[in-house]
N, CA and C atoms as an extended XYZ file, in Angstrom:
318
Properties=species:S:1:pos:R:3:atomname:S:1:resname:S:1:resid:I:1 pbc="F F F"
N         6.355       12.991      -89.942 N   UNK     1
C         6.078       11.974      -88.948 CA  UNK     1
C         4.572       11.777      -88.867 C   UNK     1
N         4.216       10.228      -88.906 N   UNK     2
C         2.585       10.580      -89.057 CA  UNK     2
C         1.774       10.300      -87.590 C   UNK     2
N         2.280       10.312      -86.892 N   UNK     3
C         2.359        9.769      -85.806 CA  UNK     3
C         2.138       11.467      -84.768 C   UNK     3
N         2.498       12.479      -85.398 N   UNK     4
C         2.505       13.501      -84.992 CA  UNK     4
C         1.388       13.935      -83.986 C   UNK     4
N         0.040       14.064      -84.420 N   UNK     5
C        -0.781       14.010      -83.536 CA  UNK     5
C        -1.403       13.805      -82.849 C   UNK     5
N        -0.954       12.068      -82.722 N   UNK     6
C        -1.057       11.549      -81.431 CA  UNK     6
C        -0.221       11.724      -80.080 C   UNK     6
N         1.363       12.107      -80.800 N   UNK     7
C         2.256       12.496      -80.318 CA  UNK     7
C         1.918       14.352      -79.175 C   UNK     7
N         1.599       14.891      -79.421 N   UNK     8
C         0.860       16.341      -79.562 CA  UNK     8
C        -0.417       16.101      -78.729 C   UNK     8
N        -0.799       15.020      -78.854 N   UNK     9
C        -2.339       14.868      -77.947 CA  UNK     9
C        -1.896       14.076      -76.814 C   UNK     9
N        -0.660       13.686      -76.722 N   UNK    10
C         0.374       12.940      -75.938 CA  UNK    10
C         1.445       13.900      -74.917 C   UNK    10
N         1.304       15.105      -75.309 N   UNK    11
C         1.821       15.988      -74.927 CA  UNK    11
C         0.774       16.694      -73.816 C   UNK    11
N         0.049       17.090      -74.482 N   UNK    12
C        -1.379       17.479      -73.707 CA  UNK    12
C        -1.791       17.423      -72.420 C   UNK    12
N        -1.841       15.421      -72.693 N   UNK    13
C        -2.294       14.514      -71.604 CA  UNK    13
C        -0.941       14.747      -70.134 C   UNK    13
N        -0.074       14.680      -70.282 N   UNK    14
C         1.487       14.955      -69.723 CA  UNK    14
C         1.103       15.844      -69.024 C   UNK    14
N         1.134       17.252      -69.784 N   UNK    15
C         1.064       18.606      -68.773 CA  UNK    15
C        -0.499       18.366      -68.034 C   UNK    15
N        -1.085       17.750      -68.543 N   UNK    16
C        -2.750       17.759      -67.629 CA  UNK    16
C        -2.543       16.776      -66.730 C   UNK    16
N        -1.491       15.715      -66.664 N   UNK    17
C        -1.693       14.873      -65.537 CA  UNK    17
C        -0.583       15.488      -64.617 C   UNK    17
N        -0.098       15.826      -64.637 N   UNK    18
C         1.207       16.841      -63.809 CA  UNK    18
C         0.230       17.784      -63.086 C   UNK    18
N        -0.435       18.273      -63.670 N   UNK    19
C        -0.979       19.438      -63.050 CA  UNK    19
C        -2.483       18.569      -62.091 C   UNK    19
N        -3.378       17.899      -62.788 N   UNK    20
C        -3.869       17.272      -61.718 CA  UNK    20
C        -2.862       16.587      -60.407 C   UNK    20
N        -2.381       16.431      -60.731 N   UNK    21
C        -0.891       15.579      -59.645 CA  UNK    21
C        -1.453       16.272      -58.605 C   UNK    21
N        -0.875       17.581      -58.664 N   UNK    22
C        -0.949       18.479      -57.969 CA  UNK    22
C        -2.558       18.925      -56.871 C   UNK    22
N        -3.333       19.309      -58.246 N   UNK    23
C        -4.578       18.935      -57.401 CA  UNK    23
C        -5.420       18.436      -56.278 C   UNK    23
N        -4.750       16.994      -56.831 N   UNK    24
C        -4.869       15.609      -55.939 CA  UNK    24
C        -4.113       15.778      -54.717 C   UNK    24
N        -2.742       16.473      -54.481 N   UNK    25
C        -2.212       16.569      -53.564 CA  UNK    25
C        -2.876       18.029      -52.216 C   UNK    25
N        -3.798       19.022      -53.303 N   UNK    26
C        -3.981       20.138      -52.609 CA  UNK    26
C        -5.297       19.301      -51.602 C   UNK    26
N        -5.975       18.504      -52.288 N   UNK    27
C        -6.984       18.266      -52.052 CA  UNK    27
C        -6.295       17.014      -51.000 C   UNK    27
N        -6.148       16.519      -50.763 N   UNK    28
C        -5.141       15.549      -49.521 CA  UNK    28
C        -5.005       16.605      -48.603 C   UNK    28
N        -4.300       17.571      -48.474 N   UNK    29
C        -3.773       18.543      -47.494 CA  UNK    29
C        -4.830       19.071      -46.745 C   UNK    29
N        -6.437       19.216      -47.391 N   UNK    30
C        -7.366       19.763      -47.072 CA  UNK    30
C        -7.951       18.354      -46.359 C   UNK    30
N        -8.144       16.879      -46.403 N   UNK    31
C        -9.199       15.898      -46.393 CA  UNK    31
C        -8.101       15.313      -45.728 C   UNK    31
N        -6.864       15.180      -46.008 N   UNK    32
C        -6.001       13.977      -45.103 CA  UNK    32
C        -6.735       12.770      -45.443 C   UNK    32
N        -7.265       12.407      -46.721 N   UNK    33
C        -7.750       11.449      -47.508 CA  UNK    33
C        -6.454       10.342      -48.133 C   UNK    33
N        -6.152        9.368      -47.762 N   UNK    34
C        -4.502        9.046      -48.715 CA  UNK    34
C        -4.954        8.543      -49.662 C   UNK    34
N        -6.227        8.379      -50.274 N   UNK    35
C        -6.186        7.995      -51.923 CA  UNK    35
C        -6.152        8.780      -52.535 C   UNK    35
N        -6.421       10.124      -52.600 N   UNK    36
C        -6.104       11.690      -52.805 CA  UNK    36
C        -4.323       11.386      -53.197 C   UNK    36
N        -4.180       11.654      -52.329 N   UNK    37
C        -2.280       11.288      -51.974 CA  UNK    37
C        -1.882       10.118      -53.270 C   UNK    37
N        -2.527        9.087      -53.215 N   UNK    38
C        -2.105        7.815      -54.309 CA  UNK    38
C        -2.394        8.475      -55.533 C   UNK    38
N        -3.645        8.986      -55.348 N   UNK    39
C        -4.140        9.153      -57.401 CA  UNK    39
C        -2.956       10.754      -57.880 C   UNK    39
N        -2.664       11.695      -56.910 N   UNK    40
C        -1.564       12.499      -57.052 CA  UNK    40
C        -0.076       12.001      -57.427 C   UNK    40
N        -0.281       11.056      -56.700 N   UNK    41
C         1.299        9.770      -56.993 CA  UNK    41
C         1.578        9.323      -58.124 C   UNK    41
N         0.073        9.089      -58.377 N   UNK    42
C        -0.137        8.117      -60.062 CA  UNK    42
C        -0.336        9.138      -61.072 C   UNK    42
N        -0.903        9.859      -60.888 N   UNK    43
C        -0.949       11.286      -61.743 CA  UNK    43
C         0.475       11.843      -62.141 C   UNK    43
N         1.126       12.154      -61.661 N   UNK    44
C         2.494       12.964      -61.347 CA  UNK    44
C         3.195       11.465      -62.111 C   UNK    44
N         3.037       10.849      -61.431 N   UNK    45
C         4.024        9.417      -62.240 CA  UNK    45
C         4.279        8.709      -63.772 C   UNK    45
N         2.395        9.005      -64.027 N   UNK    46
C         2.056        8.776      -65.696 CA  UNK    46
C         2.764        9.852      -66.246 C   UNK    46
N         2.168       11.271      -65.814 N   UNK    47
C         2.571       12.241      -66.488 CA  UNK    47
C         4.356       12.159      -66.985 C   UNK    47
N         5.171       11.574      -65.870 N   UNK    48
C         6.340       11.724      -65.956 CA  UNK    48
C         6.782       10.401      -66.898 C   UNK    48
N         6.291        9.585      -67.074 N   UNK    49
C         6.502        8.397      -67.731 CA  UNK    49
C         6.113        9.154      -69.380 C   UNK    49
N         4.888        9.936      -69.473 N   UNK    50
C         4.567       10.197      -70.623 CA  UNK    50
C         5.869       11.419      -71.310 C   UNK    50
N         6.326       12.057      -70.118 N   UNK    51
C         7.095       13.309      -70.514 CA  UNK    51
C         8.679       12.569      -70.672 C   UNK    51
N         9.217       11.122      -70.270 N   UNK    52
C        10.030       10.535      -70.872 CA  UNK    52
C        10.404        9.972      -72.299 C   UNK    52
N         8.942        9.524      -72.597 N   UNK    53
C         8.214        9.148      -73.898 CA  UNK    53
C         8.699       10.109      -74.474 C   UNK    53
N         8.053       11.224      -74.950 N   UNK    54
C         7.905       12.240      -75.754 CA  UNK    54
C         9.128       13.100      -75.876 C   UNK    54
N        10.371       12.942      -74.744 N   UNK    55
C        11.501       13.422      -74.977 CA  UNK    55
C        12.198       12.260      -76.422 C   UNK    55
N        11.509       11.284      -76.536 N   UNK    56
C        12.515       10.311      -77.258 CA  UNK    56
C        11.821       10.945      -78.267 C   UNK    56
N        10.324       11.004      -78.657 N   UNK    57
C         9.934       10.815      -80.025 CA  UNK    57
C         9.650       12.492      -80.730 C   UNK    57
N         9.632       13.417      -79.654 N   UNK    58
C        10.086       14.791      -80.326 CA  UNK    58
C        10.862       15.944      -80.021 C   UNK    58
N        11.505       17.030      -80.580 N   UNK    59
C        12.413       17.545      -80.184 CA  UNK    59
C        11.890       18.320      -78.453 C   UNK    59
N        13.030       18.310      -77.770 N   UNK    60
C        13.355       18.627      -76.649 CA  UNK    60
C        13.306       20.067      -76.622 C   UNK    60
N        12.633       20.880      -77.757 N   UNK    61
C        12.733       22.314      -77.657 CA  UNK    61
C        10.903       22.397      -77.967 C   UNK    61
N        10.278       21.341      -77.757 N   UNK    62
C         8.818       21.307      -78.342 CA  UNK    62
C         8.459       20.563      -76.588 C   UNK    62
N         9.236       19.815      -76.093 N   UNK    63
C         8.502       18.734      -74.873 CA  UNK    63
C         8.710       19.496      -74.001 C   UNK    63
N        10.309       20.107      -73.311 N   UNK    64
C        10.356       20.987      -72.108 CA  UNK    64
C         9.442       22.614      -71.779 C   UNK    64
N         9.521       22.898      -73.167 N   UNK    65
C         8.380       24.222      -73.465 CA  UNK    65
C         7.147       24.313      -72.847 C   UNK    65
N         6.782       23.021      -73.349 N   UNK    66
C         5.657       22.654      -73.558 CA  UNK    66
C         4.589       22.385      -71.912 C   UNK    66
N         6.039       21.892      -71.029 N   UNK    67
C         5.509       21.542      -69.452 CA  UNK    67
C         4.815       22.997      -68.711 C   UNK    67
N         4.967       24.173      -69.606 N   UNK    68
C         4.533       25.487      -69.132 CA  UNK    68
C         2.961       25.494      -69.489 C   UNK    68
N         2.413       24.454      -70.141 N   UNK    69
C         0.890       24.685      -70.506 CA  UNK    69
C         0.526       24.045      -68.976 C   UNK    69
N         1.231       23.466      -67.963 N   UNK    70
C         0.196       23.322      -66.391 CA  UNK    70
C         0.216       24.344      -66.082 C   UNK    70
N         0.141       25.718      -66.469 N   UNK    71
C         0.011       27.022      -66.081 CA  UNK    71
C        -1.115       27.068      -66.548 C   UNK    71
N        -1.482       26.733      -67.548 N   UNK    72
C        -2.954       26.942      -68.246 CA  UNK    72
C        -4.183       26.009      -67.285 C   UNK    72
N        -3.573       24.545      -66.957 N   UNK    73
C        -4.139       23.836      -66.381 CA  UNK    73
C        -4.450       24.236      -65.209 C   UNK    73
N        -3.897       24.444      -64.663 N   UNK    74
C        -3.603       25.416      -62.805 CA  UNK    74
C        -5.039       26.443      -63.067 C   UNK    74
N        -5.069       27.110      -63.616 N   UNK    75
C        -5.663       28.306      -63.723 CA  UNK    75
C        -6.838       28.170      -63.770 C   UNK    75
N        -7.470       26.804      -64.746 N   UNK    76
C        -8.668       26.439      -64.771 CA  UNK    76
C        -9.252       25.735      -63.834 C   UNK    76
N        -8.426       24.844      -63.093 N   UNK    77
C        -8.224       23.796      -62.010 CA  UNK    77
C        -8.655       25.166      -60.585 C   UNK    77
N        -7.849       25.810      -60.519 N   UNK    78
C        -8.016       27.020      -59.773 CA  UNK    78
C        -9.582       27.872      -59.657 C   UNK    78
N        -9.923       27.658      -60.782 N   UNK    79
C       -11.104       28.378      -60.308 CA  UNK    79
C       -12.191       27.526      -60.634 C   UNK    79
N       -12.476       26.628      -61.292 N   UNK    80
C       -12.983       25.616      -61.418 CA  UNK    80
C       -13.467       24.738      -59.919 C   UNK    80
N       -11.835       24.090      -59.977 N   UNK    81
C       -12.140       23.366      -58.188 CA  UNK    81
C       -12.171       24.200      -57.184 C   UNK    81
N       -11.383       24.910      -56.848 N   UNK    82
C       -10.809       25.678      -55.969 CA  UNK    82
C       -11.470       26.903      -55.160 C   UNK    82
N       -12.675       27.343      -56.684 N   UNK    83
C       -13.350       28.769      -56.832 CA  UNK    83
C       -12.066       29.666      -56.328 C   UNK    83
N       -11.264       29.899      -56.718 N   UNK    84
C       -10.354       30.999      -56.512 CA  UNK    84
C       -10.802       31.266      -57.959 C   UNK    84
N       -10.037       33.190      -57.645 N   UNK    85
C       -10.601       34.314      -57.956 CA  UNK    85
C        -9.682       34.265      -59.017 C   UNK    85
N        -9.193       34.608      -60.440 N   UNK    86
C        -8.572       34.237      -61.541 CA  UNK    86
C        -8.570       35.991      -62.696 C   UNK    86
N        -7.615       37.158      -61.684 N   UNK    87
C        -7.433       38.369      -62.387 CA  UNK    87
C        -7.360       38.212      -64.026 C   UNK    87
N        -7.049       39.388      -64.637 N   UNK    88
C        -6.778       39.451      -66.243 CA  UNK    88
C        -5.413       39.475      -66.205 C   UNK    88
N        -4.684       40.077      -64.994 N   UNK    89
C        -3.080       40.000      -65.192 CA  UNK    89
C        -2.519       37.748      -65.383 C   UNK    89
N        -3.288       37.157      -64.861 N   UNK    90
C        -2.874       36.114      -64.857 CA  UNK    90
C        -3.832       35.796      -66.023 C   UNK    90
N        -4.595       35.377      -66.551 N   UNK    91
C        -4.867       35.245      -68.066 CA  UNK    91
C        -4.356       35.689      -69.076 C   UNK    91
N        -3.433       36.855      -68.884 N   UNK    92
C        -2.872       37.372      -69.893 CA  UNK    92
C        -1.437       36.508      -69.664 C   UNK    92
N        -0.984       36.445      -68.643 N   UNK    93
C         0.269       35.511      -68.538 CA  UNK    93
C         0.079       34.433      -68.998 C   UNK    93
N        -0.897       33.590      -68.942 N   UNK    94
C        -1.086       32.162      -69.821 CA  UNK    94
C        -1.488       32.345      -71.366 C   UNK    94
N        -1.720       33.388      -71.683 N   UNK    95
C        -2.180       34.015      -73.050 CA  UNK    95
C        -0.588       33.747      -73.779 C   UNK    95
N         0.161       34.593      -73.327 N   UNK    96
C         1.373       34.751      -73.316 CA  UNK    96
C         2.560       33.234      -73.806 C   UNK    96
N         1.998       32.415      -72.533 N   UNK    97
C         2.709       31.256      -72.700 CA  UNK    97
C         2.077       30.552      -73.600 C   UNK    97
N         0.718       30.678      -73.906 N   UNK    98
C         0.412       29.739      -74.998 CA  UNK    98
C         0.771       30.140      -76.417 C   UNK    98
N         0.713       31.393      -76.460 N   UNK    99
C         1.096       31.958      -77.815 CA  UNK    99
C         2.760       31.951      -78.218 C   UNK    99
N         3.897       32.002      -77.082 N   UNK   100
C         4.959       31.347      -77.316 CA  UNK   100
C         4.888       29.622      -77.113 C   UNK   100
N         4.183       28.934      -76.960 N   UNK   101
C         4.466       27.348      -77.454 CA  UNK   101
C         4.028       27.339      -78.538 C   UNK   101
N         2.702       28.142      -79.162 N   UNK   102
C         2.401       27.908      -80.863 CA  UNK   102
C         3.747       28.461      -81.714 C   UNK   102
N         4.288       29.450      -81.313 N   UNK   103
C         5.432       29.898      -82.076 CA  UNK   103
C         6.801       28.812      -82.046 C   UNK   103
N         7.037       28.119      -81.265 N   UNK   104
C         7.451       26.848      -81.004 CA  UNK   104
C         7.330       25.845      -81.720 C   UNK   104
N         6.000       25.308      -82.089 N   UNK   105
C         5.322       23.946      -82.714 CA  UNK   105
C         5.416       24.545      -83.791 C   UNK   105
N         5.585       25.748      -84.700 N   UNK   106
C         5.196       26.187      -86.029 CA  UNK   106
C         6.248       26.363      -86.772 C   UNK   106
């Protein structure tokens, strides 16, 4: 398929807008801002439009897997925005999940 790695960089974008979704929503809860609230809406919405997509154009054992990389996203998002504190027991858990989705894609 030649289309593959756009497909894959299409995947990416999915779990990163899901997980900003979220973001957008923590950050509403804190500001009671409602465009916070909208861009979480629209975030969460693309993402889900993109994760419909990608059920058609690759296997369903590569796209549902795959929604476990907003664990990776979370984590960075987490201490990044958030400054929360980010142990080795939870890096090693996303270590974990990323190294079973490469065993997945391969």
């Amino acid at each position: 398929m030649k289309n593959e790695p756009i497909l894959y960089m299409l995947l990416l974008a999915m779990t990163l807008l899901g997980s900003l979704g979220s973001v957008f929503f923590k950050g509403f809860t804190s500001k009671k801002q409602f465009f916070l609230l909208f861009i979480g809406f629209a975030s969460y919405g693309i993402g889900a439009l993109l994760n419909i997509y990608l059920l058609k154009e690759l296997p369903y054992t590569i796209v549902m897997p795959a929604n476990a990389l907003t664990f990776l996203w979370a984590l960075l998002f987490a201490k990044v925005i958030f400054k929360e504190s980010i142990g080795m027991i939870k890096i090693a858990g996303v270590v974990f999940i990323i190294s079973g989705l490469l065993l997945l894609i391969t």
